[in-house]
C-alpha positions in Angstrom: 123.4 100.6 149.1 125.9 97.5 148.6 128.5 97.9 146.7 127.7 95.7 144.1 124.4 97.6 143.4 126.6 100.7 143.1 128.8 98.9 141.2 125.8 97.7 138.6 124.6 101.7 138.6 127.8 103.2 137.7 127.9 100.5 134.8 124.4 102.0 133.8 125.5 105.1 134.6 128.7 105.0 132.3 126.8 103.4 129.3 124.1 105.7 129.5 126.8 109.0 129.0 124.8 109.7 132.5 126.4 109.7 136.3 124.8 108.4 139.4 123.0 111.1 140.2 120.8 111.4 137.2 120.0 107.8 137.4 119.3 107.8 141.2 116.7 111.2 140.0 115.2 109.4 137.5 114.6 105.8 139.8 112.9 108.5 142.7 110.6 110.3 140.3 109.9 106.9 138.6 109.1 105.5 141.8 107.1 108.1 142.9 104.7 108.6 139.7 104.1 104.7 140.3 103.3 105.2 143.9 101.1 107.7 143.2 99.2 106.1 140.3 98.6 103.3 142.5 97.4 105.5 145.8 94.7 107.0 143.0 93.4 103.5 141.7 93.1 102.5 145.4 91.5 106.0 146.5 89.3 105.2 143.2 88.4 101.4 144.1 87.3 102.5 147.8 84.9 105.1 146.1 83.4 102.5 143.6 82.7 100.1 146.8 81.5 102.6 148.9 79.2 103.8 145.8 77.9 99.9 145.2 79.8 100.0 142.3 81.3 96.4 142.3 80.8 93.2 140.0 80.9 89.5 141.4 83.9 87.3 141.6 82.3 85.0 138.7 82.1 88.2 136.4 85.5 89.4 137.3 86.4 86.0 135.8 84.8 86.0 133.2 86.1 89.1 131.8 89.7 88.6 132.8 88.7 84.9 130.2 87.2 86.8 127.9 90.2 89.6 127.6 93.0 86.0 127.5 91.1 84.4 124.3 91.0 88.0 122.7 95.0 88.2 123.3 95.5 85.3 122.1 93.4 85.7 118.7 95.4 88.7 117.7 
C-alpha cells in the first residue's frame, strides 16, 4: 500500500479510537460479504435464464421508468 493511503488509514484509524488492524479486518470482511452477495445474484440470474425466467429489454425499461417517477413522487 502507498504511503499516503496508509497515511489516510491511520488518520481513520486514530479518529475512530481504532488502529490499522481493526480497520484493515473490517475492509476484508466488508469486501468479502459484497463479493459474495454478488457471486449469489449472478449464481441466481444464470438459474432464472437457464429456467426461461427472463423479461425483454423494453419491460426491463419500463420498470426501471416506472420505479424513477415513483422516486420522484415521494
Amino acid at each position: 500500500m502507498d504511503e499516503e493511503k496508509i497515511e489516510e488509514l491511520d488518520g481513520l484509524a486514530e479518529s475512530a479510537d481504532r488502529d490499522r488492524s481493526y480497520l484493515l479486518n473490517e475492509a476484508v470482511n466488508n469486501y468479502l460479504e459484497l463479493q459474495t452477495y454478488h457471486a449469489s445474484l449472478i449464481k441466481e440470474g444464470l438459474k432464472a435464464a437457464r429456467e426461461g425466467r427472463t423479461i425483454e429489454p423494453a419491460e426491463v425499461r419500463a420498470r426501471i421508468t416506472k420505479r424513477a417517477r415513483t422516486r420522484r413522487g415521494k
